[in-house]
N, C-alpha and C positions, 0 to 999 in steps of 0.2 A: 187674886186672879179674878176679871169682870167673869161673869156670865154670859154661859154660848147660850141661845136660847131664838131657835131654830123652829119651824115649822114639820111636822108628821108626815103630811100629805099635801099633794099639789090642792088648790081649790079653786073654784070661780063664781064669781058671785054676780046678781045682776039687778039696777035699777033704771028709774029714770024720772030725770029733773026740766022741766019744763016740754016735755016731748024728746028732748035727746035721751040715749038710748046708752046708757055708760054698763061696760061690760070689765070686771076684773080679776085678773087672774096673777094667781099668788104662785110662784112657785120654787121647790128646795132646791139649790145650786152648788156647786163645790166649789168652781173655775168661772173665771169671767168668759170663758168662751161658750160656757152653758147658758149663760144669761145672754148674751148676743145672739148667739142661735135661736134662743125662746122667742127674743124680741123680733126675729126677722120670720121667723115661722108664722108670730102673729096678726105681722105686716101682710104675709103673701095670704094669709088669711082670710084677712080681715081687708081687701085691698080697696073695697069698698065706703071703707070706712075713714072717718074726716080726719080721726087723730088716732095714733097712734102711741101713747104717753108711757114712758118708763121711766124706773128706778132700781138702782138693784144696791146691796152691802154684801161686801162678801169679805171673811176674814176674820182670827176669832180678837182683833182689834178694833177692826172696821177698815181691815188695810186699803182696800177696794169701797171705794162709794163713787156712781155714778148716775145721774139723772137726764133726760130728754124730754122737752116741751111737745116736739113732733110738730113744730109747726102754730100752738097755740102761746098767749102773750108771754113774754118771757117771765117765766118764774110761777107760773099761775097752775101748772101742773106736774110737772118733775119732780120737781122743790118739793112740793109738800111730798108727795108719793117718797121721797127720801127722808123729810123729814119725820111722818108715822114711823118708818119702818125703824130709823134710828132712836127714837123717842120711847118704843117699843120693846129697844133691846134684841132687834132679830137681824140674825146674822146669815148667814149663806141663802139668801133669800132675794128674789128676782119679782118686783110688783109689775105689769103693762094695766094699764084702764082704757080701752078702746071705747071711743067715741065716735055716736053715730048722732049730724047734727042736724036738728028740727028747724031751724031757720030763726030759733026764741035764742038770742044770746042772754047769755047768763052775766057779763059785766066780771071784772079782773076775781074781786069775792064770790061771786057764785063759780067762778071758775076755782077755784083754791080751794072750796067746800065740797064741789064735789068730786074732786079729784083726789085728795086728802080722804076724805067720806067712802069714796071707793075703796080704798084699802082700808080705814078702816072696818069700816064694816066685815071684808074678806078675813082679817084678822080674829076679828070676833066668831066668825065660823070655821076658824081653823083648830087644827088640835097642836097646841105649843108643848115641845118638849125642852128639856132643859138635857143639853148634853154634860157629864161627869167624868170624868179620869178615875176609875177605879183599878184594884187590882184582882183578879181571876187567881186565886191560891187555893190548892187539895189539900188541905190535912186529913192526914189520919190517925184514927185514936182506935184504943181497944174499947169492946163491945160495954165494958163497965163503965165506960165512962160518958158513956151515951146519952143517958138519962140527964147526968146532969149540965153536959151541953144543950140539949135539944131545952131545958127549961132556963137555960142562962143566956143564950141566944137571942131568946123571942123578947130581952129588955137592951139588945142592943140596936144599933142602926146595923150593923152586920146584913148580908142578905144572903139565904139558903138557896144555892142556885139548884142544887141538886143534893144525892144522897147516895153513894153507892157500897152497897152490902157485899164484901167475900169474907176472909176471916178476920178482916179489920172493917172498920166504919169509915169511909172517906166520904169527909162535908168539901161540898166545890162553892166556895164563897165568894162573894163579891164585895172588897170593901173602899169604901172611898178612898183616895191617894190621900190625903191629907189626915186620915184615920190608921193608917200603917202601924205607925209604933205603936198606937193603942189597942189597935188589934196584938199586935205579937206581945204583948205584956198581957192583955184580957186569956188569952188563950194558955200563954203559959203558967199562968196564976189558975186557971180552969184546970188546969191537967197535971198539976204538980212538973211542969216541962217534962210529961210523959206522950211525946203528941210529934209527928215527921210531919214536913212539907211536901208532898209529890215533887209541886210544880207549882209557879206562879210566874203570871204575864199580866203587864198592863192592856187594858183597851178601855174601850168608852162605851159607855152607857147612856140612855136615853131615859129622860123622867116627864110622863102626861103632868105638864103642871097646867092643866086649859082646868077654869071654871066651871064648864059646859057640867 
């Protein structure tokens, strides 16, 4: 299975190349009708403004990829804005670079650098999470056996979401989908299969994988 690897927070970031004024805004999207909207919000925005450039992927394939010049030479802005963001690996994700133009043309390569440069840069100040398919499972164990869960735990990937105390010990854990059976064989092997599941449910999980 690729990797979803998605953005935390909307961002915008801003510079400028020969006197124009390139402004870019990064943001997380689920539907294509989110990333159309962003981009026309931007427009009445920015209505001022020379260019209006997008790009957006959405989909945990890349089902959805669409790109817009806005008007500048074909391929010199979009393109790239699509190609970072797929080169990048990021998915539900809607780039604009709004241009504000100085009268100094930049020529088809300074157009591609800084449109491209736009996002990147934006990326670099973003926080990337790596989304996970885990599973949400209670077990519960008696108070004896505690001790030696809570020390056989902290050498696995397992993750201790919670802890709750009545006359049993119920650990609320989170473990990766693709770590299932090893979980239920680590756990049974821990507890002599002395050990109930409440409840378990799949959902998704989110992982800070930024440099920063």
């Amino acid at each position: 299975m690729k990797k979803f690897i998605t953005i935390k927070n909307n961002i915008e970031t801003k510079f400028i190349e020969k006197k124009s004024t390139f402004i870019t805004h990064l943001i997380r999207v689920n539907i294509e009708d989110e990333a159309r909207e962003f981009i026309q919000t931007m427009k009445k925005k920015h209505y001022d403004a020379t260019h209006v450039c997008s790009a957006y992927v959405i989909g945990d394939n890349n089902e959805i990829t669409r790109a817009n010049d806005d008007g500048e030479p074909s391929g010199t802005a979009g393109a790239p804005m699509l190609d970072v963001l797929i080169k990048n690996e990021l998915k539900n994700v809607c780039a604009v670079v709004i241009r504000y133009f100085s009268g100094t043309k930049l020529g088809t390569g300074g157009l591609v650098r800084a449109y491209s440069g736009g996002v990147i840069d934006a990326i670099k100040n973003a926080t990337l999470v790596e989304r996970k398919d885990a599973l949400e499972t209670s077990i519960e164990i008696d108070y004896s056996l505690n001790g030696k869960i809570e020390y056989e735990i902290a050498k696995t990937n397992f993750i201790v979401h919670d802890i709750e105390y009545s006359d049993k010990i119920t650990y609320i854990l989170y473990v990766m989908k693709e770590e299932e059976e090893l979980f239920l064989n680590w756990i049974t092997e821990m507890t002599s299969n002395q050990y109930k599941i409440k409840h378990s449910k799949f959902k998704q999980l989110e992982f800070d994988i930024s440099n920063k």
